[in-house]
C-alpha positions, 0 to 999 in steps of 0.5 A, a space after each residue: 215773287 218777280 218770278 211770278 210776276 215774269 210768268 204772268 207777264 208772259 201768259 198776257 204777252 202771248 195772249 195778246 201776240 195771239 190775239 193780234 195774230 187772230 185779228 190780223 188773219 181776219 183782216 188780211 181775209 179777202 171780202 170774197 173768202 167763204 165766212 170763217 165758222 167761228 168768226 161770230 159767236 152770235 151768228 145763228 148755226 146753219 140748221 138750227 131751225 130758228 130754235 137758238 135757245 141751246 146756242 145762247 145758253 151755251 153763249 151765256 155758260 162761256 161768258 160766265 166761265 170766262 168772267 169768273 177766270 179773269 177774276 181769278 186772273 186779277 185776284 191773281 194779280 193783286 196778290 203779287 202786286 200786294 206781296 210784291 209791295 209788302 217786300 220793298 
């Protein structure tokens, strides 16, 4: 159970390490620096003719993929944390 919990620990400790990484990178960018590519999801794509349809259903696909792994993320969580306090 600890154990389970350690890794979990883990896996959001170096999200967040790369996450604050990511946003220090952004920041430490001089305002003269060419635009990173990926840096607005929702910036239109250079070429799509104006037609972003394609861009905001592929926008709403990942948005709903990642709400669906963080729930299962929290399910996760309240599992251990339910287990962890039926052994104590």
């Amino acid at each position: 159970m600890a154990d389970a919990v350690t890794a979990a620990r883990a896996r959001i400790d170096r999200a967040l390490a790369d996450l604050e990484r990511k946003v220090l990178e952004l920041k430490a960018r001089p305002a003269s620096a060419p635009p990173i590519s990926d840096d607005d999801l929702f910036a239109p794509r250079a070429g799509s003719g104006g037609d972003d349809s394609a861009r905001v259903a592929e926008l709403e696909a990942a948005g709903r993929e990642a709400s669906e792994a963080l729930a299962r993320a929290a399910e996760a969580v309240r599992e251990v944390l339910a287990d962890a306090g039926e052994t104590r």
